[in-house]
C-alpha positions as CSV (number, residue, x, y, z in Angstrom):
1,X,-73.9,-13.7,7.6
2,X,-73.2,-13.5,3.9
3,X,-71.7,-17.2,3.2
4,X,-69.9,-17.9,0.0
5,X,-70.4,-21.6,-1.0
6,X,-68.2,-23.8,-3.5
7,X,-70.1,-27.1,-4.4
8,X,-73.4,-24.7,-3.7
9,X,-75.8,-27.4,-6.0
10,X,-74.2,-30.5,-5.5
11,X,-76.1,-33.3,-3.4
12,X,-74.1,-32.1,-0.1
13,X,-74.0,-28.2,-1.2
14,X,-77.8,-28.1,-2.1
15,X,-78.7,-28.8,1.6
16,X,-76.2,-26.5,2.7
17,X,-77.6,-23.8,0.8
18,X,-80.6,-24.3,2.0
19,X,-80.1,-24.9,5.9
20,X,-78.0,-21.2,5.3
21,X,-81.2,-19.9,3.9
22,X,-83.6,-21.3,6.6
23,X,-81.2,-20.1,9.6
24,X,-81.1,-16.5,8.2
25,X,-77.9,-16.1,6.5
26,X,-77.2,-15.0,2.8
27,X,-75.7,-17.5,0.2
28,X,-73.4,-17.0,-2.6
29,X,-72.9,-19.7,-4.2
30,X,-70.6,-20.5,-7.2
31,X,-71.9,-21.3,-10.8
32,X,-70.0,-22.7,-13.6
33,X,-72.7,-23.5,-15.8
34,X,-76.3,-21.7,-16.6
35,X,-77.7,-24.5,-15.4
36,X,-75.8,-24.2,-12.0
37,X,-76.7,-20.6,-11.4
38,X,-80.6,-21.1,-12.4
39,X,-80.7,-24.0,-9.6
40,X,-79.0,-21.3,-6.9
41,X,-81.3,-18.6,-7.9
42,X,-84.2,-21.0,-7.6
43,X,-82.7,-22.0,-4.1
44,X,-83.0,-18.5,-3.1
45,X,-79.0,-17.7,-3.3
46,X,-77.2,-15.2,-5.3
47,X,-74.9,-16.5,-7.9
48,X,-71.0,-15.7,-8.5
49,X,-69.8,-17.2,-12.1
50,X,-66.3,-18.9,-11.8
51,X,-65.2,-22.7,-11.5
52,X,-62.5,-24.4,-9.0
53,X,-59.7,-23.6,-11.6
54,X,-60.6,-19.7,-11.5
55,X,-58.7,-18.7,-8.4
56,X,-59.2,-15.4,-9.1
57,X,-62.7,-15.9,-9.0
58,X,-62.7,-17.9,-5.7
59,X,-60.8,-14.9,-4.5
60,X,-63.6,-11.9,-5.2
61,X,-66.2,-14.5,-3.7
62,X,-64.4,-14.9,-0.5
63,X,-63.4,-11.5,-0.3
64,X,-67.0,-10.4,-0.8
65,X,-68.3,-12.6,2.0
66,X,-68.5,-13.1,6.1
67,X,-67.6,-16.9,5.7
68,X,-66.6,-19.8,3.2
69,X,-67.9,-23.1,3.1
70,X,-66.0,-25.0,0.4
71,X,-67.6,-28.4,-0.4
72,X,-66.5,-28.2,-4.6
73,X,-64.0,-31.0,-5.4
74,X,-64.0,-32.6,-8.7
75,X,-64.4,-36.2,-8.2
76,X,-62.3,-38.2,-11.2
77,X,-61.0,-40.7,-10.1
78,X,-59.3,-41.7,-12.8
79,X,-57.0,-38.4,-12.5
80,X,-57.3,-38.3,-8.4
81,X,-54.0,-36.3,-8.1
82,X,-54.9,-33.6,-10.3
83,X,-58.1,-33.1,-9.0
84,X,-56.3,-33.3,-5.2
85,X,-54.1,-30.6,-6.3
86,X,-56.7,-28.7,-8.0
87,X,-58.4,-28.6,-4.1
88,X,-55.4,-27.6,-2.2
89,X,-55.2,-24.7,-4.8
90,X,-58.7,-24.1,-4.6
91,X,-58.4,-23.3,-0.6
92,X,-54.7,-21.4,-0.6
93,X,-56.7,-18.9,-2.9
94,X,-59.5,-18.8,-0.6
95,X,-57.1,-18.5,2.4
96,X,-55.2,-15.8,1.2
97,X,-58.7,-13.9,0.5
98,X,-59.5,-14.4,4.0
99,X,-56.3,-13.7,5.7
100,X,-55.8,-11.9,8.4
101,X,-59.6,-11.0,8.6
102,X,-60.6,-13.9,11.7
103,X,-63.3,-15.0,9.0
104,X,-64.6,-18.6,9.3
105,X,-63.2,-20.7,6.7
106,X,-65.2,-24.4,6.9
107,X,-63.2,-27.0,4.3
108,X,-64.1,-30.6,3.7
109,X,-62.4,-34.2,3.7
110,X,-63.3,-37.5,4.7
111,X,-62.6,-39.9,7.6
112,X,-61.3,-42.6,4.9
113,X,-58.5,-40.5,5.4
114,X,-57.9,-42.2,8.8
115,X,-56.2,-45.3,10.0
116,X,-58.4,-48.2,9.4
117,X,-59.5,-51.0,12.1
118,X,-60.1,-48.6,14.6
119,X,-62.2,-45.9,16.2
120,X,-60.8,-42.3,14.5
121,X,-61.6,-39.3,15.9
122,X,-61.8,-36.1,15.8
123,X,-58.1,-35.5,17.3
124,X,-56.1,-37.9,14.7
125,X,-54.5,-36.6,12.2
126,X,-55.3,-37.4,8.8
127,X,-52.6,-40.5,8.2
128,X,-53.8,-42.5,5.0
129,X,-51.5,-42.2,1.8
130,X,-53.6,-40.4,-0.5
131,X,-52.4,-36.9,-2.7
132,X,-55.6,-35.4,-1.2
133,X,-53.9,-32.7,1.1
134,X,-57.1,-30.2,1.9
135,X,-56.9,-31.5,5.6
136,X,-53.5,-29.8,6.1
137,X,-54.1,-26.9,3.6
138,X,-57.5,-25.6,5.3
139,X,-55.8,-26.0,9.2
140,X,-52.7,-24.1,8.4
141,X,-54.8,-20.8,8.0
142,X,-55.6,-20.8,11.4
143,X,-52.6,-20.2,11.8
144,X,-52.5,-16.9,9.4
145,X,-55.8,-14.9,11.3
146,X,-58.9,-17.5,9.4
147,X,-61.4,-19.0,11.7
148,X,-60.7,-22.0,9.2
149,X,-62.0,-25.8,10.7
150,X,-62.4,-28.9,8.5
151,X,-65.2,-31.4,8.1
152,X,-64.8,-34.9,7.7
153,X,-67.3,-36.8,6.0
154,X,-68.6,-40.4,5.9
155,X,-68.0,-42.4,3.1
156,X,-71.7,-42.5,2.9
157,X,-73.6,-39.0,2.8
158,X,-77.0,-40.5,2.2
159,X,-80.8,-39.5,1.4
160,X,-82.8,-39.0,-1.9
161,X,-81.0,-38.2,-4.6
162,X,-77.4,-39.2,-3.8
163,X,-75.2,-39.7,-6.8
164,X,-72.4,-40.8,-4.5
165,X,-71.0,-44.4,-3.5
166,X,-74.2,-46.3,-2.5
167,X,-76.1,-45.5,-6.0
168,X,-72.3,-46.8,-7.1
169,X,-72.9,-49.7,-5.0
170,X,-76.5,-50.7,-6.9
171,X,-75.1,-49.8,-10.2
172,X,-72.5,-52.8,-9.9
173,X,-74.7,-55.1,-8.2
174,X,-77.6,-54.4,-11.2
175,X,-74.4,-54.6,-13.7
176,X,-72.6,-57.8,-12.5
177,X,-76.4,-59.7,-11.2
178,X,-75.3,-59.7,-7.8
179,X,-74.5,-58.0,-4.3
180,X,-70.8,-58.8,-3.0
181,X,-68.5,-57.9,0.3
182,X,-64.8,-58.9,0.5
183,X,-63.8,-61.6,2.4
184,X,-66.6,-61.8,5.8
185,X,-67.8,-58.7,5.2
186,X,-66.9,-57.4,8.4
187,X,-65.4,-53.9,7.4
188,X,-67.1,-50.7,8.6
189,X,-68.4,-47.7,6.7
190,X,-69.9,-44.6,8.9
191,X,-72.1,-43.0,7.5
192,X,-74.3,-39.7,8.1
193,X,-77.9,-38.3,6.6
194,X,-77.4,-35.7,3.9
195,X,-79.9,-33.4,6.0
196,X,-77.4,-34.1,9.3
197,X,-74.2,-33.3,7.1
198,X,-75.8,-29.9,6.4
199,X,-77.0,-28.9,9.7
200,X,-73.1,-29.6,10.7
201,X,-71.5,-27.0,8.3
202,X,-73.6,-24.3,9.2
203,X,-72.8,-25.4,13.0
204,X,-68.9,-25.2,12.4
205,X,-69.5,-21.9,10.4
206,X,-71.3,-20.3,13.0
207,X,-69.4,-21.8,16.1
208,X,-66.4,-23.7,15.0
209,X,-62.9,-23.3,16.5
210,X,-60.0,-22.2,14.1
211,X,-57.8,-25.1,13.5
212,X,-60.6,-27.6,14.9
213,X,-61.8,-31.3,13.0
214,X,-65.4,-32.3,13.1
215,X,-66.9,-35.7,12.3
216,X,-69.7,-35.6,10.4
217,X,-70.5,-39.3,11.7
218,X,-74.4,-40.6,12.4
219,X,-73.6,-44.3,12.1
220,X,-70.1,-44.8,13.7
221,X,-69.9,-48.1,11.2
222,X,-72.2,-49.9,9.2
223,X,-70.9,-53.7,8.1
224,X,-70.0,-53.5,4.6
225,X,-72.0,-57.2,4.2
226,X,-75.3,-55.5,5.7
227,X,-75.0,-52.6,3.0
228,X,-74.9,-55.5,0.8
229,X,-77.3,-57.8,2.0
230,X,-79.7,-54.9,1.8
231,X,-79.4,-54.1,-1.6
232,X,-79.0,-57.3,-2.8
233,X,-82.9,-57.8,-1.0
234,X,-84.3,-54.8,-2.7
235,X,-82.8,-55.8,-6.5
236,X,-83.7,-59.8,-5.5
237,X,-80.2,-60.6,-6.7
238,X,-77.9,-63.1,-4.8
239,X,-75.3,-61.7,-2.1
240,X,-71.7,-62.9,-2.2
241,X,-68.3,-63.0,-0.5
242,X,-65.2,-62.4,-2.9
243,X,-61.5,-61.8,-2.0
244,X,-59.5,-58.8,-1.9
245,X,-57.6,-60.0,-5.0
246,X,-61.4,-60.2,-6.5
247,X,-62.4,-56.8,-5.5
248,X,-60.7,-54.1,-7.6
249,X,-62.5,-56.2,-10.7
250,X,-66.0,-56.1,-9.0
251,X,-66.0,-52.6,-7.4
252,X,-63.7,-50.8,-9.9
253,X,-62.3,-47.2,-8.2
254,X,-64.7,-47.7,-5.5
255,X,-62.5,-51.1,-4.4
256,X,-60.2,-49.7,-1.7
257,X,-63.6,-47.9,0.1
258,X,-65.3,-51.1,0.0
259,X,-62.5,-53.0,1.5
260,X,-61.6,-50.7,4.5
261,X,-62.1,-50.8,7.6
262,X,-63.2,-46.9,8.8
263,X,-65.3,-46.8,12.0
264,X,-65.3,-43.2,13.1
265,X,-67.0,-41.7,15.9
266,X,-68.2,-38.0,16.2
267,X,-68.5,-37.6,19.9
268,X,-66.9,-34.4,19.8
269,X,-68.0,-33.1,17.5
270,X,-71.7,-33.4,19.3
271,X,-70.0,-32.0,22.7
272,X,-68.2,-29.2,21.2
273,X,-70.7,-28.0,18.5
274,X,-74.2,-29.2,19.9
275,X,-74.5,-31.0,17.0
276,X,-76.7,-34.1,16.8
277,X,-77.6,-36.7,14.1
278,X,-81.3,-37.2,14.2
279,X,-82.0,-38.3,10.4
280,X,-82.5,-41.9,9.5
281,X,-79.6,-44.3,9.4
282,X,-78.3,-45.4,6.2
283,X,-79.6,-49.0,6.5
284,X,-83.2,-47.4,7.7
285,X,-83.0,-45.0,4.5
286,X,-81.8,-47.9,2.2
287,X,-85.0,-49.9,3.7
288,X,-87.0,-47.2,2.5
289,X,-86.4,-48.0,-1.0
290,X,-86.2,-44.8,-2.6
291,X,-82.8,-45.9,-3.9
292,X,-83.9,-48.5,-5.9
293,X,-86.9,-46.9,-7.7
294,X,-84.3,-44.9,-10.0
């Protein structure tokens, strides 16, 4: 299958790009930058020039291809609604490429989109207030002839080289000379194994179900205060409770993650797409200390 992938070299799109490569399938990916399309051709993947504001571009690479995996999303969080909008534009354009044509279509969100304090799965609906609308964008082409599916990640996508909200996590903790949860400590995180994550978008791309929601869920929910009694370990810095009024000073834009509650499960998702977790979990891949020798 020729694959067209948005995101194609970032730390989720990478593997992606190279699980495609590995099962036999051919990978566009997109390229905004020189530096971009050198690491694709280096991957092994052809490279299509355009950016997540270029619909027109996301257009001739969709048309040009079997299936879409879109993992792109520009992550300021200082402007979350624009970027939020810039996504559900992003996927209309791709959807309209692909309509009519029973092509798969695999989008992505995350399962801090669900109700906290209890199990989500894969048949809730997406209920938190957030501007972030790619859930419902991505399932209404099943409805217009795209094999289109969404997956939901972990908060946590983890292995070497993350960039993402554990590497966060150390930053403040180096920063502010100490490791903190809010209040006991006691709010959940799943998490899944960047290697995992991968193996489950080329499963939904291949298999998936139009209109269908997969979990991509290892650990159904790690205790916030283990994640930080672990790290405050490795960087020998004291580990702390503060309150929920404390947190949005400590944690910055990363406060309301590090607060919730979001156990997830991704029971079918391993039922209905065969799909198992077998990398380390993230407290076994923090232990191993590659994050802290940065």
């Amino acid at each position: 299958m020729r694959v067209f992938v948005t995101g194609a070299t970032g730390f989720v799109g990478t593997a992606v790009v190279r699980e495609l490569i590995a099962s036999g399938h051919q990978v566009v990916g997109l390229a905004r930058s020189d530096k971009s399309a050198e690491s694709l051709t280096a991957a092994g993947a052809e490279v299509h020039r355009g950016s997540l504001d270029d619909l027109s571009s996301l257009q001739e690479g969709a048309a040009a291809a079997d299936g879409v995996i879109h993992l792109a999303f520009k992550h300021d969080f200082a402007d979350f609604a624009a970027a939020a909008e810039a996504d559900s534009k992003a996927i209309e354009a791709i959807g309209a490429a692909l309509e009519g044509t029973g092509k798969p279509f695999v989008a992505t969100s995350g399962t801090l989109m669900l109700t906290p304090g209890r199990l989500g799965t894969e048949e809730e609906a997406s209920t938190q207030s957030t501007p972030r609308r790619s859930e419902e964008a991505a399932l209404a082409l099943a409805g217009r002839g795209v094999r289109a599916s969404v997956v939901r990640l972990s908060p946590s996508v983890h292995g070497p080289g993350e960039q993402g909200f554990v590497p966060t996590l150390i930053g403040i903790a180096r920063e502010r000379g100490f490791a903190a949860y809010v209040d006991e400590g006691l709010n959940h995180w799943p998490a899944v194994h960047q290697l995992d994550a991968a193996r489950l978008f080329r499963l939904a791309l291949e298999k998936g179900a139009a209109g269908a929601v997969y979990h991509g869920v290892g650990d159904e929910g790690v205790p916030f205060r283990e994640i930080a009694e672990v790290i405050g370990r490795h960087l020998n810095l004291p580990v702390r409770s503060i309150s929920r009024e404390e947190a949005e000073a400590y944690f910055g834009w990363l406060a309301f993650a590090a607060s919730t509650d979001n156990l997830a499960s991704s029971a079918l998702t391993q039922e209905r797409l065969g799909w198992q977790p077998v990398n380390p979990g993230l407290i076994a891949d923090l232990e191993q200390g590659h994050y802290f020798n940065r």
